[in-house]
C-alpha positions in Angstrom: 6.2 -20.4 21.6 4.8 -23.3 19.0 3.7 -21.0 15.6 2.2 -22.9 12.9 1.9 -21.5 9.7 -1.4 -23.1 7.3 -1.0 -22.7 3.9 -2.5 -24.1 0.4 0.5 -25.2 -0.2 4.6 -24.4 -1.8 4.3 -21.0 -2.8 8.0 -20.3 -3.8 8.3 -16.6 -2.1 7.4 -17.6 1.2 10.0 -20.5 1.2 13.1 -18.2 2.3 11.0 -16.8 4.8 9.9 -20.6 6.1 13.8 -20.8 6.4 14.7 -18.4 8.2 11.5 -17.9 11.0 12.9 -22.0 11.7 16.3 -20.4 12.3 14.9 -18.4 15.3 15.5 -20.2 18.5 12.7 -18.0 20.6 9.7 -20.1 18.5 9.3 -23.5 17.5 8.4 -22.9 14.1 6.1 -25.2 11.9 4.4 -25.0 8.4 1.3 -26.8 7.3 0.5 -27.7 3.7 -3.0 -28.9 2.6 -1.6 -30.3 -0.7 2.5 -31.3 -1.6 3.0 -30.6 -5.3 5.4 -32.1 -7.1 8.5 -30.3 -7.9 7.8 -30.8 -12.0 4.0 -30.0 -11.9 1.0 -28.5 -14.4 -0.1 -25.0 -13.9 -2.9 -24.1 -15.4 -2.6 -20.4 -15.6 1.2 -21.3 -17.6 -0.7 -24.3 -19.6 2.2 -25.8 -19.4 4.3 -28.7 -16.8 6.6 -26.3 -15.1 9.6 -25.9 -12.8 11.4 -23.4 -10.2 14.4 -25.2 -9.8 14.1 -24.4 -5.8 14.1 -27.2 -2.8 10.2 -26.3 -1.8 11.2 -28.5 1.7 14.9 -27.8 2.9 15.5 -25.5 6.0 12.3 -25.9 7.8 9.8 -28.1 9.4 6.5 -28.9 7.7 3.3 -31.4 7.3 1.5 -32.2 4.1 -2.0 -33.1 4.7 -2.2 -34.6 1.0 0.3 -35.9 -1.1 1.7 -35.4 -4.8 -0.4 -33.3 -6.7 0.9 -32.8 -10.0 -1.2 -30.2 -10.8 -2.5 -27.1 -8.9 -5.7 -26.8 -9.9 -6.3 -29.3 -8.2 -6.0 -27.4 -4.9 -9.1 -25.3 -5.4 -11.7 -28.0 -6.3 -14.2 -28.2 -3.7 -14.2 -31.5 -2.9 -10.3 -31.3 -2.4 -11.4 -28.5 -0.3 -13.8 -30.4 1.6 -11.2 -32.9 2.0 -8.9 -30.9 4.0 -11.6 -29.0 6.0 -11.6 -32.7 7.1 -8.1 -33.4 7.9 -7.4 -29.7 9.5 -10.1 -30.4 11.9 -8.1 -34.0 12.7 -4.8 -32.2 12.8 -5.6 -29.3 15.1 -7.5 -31.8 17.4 -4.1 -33.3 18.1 -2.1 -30.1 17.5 -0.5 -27.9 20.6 0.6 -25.2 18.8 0.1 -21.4 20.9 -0.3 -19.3 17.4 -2.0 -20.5 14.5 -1.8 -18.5 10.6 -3.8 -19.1 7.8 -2.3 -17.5 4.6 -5.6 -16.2 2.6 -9.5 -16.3 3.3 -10.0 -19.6 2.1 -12.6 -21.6 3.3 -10.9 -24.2 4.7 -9.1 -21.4 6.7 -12.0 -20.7 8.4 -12.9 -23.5 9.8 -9.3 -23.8 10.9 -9.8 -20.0 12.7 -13.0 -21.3 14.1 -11.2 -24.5 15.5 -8.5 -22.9 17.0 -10.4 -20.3 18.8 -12.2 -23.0 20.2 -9.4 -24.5 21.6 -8.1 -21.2 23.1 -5.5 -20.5 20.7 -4.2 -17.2 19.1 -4.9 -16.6 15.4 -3.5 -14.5 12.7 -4.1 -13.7 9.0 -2.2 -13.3 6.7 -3.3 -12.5 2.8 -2.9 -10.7 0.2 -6.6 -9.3 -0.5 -7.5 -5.8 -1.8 -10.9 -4.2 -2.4 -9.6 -3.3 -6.1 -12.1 -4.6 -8.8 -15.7 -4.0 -10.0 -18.4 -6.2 -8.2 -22.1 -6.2 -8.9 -24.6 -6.0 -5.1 -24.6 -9.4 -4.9 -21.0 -10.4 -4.8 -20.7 -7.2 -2.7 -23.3 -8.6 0.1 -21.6 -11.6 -0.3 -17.8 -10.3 0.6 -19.2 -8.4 3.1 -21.0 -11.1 4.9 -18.2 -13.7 4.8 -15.1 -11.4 5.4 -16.9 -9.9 8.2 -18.1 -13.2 10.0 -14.3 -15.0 9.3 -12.7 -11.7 10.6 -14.7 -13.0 14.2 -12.2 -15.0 14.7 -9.5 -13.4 13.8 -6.6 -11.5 16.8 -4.0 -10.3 14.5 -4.4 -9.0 11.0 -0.9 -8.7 9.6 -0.9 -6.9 6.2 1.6 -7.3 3.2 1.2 -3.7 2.3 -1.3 0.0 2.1 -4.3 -2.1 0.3 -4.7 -5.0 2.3 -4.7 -2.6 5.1 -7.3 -0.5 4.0 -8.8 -3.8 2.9 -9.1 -5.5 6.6 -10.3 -1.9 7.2 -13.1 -1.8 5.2 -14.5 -5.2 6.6 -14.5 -4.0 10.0 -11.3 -4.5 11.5 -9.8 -2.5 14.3 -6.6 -0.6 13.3 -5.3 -1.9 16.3 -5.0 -5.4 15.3 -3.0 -4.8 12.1 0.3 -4.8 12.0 2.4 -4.2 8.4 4.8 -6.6 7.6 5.6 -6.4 4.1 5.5 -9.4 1.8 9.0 -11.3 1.8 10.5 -12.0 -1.8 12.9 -14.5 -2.9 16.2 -13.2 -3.3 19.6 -14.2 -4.7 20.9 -15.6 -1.6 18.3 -18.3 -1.5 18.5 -19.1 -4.9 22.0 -19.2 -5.7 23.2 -20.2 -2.1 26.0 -17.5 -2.0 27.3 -19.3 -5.4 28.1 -16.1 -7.5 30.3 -18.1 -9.9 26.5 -20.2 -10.9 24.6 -16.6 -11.3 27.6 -15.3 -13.6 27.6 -18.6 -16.1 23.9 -18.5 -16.2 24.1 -15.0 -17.1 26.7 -15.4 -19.7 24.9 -18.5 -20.7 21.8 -16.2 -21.6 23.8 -13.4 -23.5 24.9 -15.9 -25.4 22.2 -17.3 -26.5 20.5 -13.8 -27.0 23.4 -12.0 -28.3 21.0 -9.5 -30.0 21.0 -8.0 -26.5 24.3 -7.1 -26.5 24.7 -3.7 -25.7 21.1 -3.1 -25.4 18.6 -1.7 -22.7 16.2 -4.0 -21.4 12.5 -3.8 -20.3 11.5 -6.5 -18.8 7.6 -8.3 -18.5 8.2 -11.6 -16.4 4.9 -13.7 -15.9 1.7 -15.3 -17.5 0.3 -14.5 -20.7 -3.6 -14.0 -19.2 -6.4 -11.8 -19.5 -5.6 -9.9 -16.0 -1.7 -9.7 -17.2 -2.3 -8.3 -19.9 0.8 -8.8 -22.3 -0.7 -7.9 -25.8 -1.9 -4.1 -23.9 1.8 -3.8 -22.9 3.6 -4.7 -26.5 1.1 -2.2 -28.0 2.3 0.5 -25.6 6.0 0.0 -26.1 5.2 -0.1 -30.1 3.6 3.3 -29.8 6.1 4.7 -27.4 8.8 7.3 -29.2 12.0 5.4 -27.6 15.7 5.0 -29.3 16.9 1.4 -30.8 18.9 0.7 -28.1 15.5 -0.3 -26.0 14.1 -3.8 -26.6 11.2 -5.6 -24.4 12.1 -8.6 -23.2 8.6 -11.2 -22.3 9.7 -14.3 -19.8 7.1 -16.7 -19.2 4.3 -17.4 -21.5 2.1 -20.0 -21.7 -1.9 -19.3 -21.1 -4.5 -18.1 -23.3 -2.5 -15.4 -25.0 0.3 -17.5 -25.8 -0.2 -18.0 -29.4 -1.8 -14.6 -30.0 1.3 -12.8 -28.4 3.8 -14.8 -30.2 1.3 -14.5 -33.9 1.9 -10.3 -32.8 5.4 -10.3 -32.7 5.6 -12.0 -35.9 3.4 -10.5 -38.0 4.8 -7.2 -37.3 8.8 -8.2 -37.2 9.1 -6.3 -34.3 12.7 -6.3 -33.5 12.8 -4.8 -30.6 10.2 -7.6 -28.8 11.9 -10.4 -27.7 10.1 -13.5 -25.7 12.1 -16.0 -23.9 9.8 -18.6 -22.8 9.0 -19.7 -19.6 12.2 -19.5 -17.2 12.8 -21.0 -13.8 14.0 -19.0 -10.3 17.8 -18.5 -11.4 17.2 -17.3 -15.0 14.8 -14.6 -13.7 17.0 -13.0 -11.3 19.5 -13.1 -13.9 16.9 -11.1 -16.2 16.3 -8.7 -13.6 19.7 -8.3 -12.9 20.2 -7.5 -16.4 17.4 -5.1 -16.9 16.9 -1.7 -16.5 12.7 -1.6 -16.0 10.5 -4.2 -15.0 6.6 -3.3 -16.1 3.3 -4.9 -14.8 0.5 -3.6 -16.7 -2.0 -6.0 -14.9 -5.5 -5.3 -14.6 -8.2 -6.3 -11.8 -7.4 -9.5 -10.5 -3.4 -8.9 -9.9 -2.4 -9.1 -6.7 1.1 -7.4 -4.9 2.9 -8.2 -7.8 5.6 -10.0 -6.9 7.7 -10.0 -9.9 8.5 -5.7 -8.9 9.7 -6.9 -5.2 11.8 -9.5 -6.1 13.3 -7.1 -9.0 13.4 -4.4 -6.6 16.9 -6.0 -5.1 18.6 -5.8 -8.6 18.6 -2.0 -9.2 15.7 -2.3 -11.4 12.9 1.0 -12.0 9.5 0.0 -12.0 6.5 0.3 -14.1 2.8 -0.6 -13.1 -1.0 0.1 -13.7 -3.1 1.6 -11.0 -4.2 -2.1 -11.0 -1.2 -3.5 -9.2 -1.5 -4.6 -5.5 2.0 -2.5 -4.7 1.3 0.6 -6.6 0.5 2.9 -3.3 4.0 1.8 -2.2 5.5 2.5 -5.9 4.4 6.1 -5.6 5.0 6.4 -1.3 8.8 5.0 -1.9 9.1 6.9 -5.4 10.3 3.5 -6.9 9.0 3.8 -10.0 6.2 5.1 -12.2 1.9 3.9 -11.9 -0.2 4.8 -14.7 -3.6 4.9 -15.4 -4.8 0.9 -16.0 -7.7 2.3 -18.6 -4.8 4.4 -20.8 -2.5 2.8 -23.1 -1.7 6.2 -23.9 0.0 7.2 -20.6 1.7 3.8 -20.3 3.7 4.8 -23.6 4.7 8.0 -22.0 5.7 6.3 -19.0 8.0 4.2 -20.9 9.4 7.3 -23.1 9.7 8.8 -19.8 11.7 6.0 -17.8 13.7 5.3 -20.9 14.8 8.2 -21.9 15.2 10.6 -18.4 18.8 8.7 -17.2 18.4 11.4 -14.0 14.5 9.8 -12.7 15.4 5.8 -13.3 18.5 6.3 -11.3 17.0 7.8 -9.2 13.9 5.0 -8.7 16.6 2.4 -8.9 18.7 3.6 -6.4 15.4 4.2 -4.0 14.2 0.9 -5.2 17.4 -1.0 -3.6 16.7 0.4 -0.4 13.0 -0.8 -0.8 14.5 -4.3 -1.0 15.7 -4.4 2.1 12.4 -4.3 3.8 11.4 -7.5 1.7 14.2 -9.7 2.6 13.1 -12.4 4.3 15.0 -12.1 7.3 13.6 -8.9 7.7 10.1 -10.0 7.5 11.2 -13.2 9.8 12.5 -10.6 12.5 9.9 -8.4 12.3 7.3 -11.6 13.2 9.6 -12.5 16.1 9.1 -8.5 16.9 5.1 -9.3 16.7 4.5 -12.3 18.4 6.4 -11.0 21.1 5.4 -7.6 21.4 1.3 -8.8 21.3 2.1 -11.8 22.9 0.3 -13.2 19.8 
């Protein structure tokens, strides 16, 4: 069975799963990128050139329909769009594949769906949509009219988690076309490549040049300072939160609009418990989850699984996140970690005091948490497609 696999392009927690759906010897697997971006590349979102340090192309087949971006904003411009609504049609024409994905609602996606019905082939989406969020009637009518219509030409919904199945739900799908496969993370085994003598000197490397975390407790943030992140709302919280000195919050990543105003709070209080890293590639944030006890998300609308909890879930860490957050149903199903109100700065301080300061409940989360992680390993998620396509005969 030919699968091919259309994606915007190198998104770095689907590569391990690229790698090991090629392993499988009952498909003849194949990924297709509108754009290549360039390993050092701009992102807008970090304001800043930035790297993984991951091969985006070893272990799998794949086509680029455009070349060397060097920055991804790029991507979403609509005559880039237009672009590859072009070239897709091309590709398909000449394309023999039995199963066809598109990863998200975009609108070149469609016309790829609309393509490959036409030439009698078996489609599948795969995104990671919710119906979270405040929308006036227009952008409402909108949603509804374009979900509905691309959903036409659609056979197999297969959902990352609770939301994006109620999601498909709400725009009309049947229950019977959806199938859960939860979203694959990276992991350590990827990154490192079994090398646990590189994880240990970059973690020494970082103790070292931290040493004011020796022998302290770490909560960790990991990701953008932006509106929907939400960085300043979260160093507030911990501030007010009635937690012992051997706490500190840890921030890794930066870069966006709050950049300067996070770092200008930090300072002009001389909080010494607050602690940001910069921006850090693939290996030195597993190392930070593996050194942490919490990992928090306080993201607002606009967040979608949230991606740094699953690929902390694997390193024993408790979890923290608004009612905002993509994964919270699965948080409080899996009893993983704590969800508080998104609105109440108030109850994510007592979550903290809570998580911190009850030994009992965040080994308890961690321990259930590790379990979690083995449903978003990307073999797991790479045998449970196999398990799909040939169950449906999708």
């Amino acid at each position: 069975m030919k699968f091919l696999f259309v994606c915007t392009h190198q998104i770095q927690n689907l590569i391990p799963l690229f790698v090991e759906l090629n392993k499988k010897k009952e498909i003849d697997f194949k990924v297709l990128y509108w754009d290549k971006i360039n390993q050092i590349h701009f992102d807008p979102l970090f304001n800043q050139k930035i790297n993984f340090n991951i091969d985006y192309f070893e272990g799998y087949n794949f086509h680029c329909l455009l070349d060397g971006k060097n920055n991804t904003k790029k991507i979403s411009k609509i005559l880039n769009k237009l672009l590859v609504s072009f070239k897709l049609v091309k590709y398909l024409l000449k394309e023999n594949s039995d199963v066809i994905l598109v990863y998200g609602y975009y609108f070149p996606h469609l016309i790829t769906l609309m393509i490959a019905k036409l030439l009698g082939k078996k489609t599948v989406m795969r995104s990671v949509s919710y119906n979270l969020g405040k929308r006036n009637l227009i952008k409402r009518f909108l949603r509804h009219c374009y979900y509905r219509f691309t959903n036409l030409f659609i056979n197999e919904f297969w959902s990352v988690n609770l939301l994006n199945t109620e999601f498909f739900i709400n725009f009309a799908v049947n229950e019977n076309k959806i199938t859960l496969i939860p979203s694959s993370q990276i992991n350590q085994e990827f990154v490192f490549k079994n090398n646990e003598e590189d994880f240990e000197l970059i973690k020494n490397k970082t103790i070292n040049e931290n040493n004011l975390l020796i022998n302290k407790k770490i909560l960790l943030y990991s990701g953008k300072f932006i509106k929907k992140k939400r960085p300043i709302f979260l160093i507030e919280a911990f501030i007010n939160a009635n937690i012992s000195d051997e706490w500190v919050l840890l921030l890794a990543g930066g870069g966006g609009f709050y950049h300067n105003e996070v770092l200008d709070l930090i300072n002009k209080k001389k909080l010494k418990n607050v602690f940001f890293l910069g921006f850090k590639d693939l290996k030195e944030i597993l190392v930070l989850y593996d050194m942490s006890e919490i990992v928090v998300l306080p993201s607002d609308f606009g967040e979608t699984n949230g991606n740094v909890l699953l690929e902390a879930s694997q390193f024993n860490c408790a979890l923290i996140a608004s009612d905002r957050v993509g994964l919270y149903p699965e948080i409080l199903k899996n009893k993983i970690g704590l969800v508080f109100d998104a609105m109440n700065k108030n109850e994510l301080s007592a979550k903290i005091e809570e998580l911190t300061s009850n030994n009992k409940l965040r080994q308890k989360l961690q321990k259930n948490n590790l379990e979690y992680s083995k449903k978003i390993q990307p073999s797991y998620a790479a045998n449970k497609i196999c398990e799909v396509l040939k169950k449906n005969e999708v």
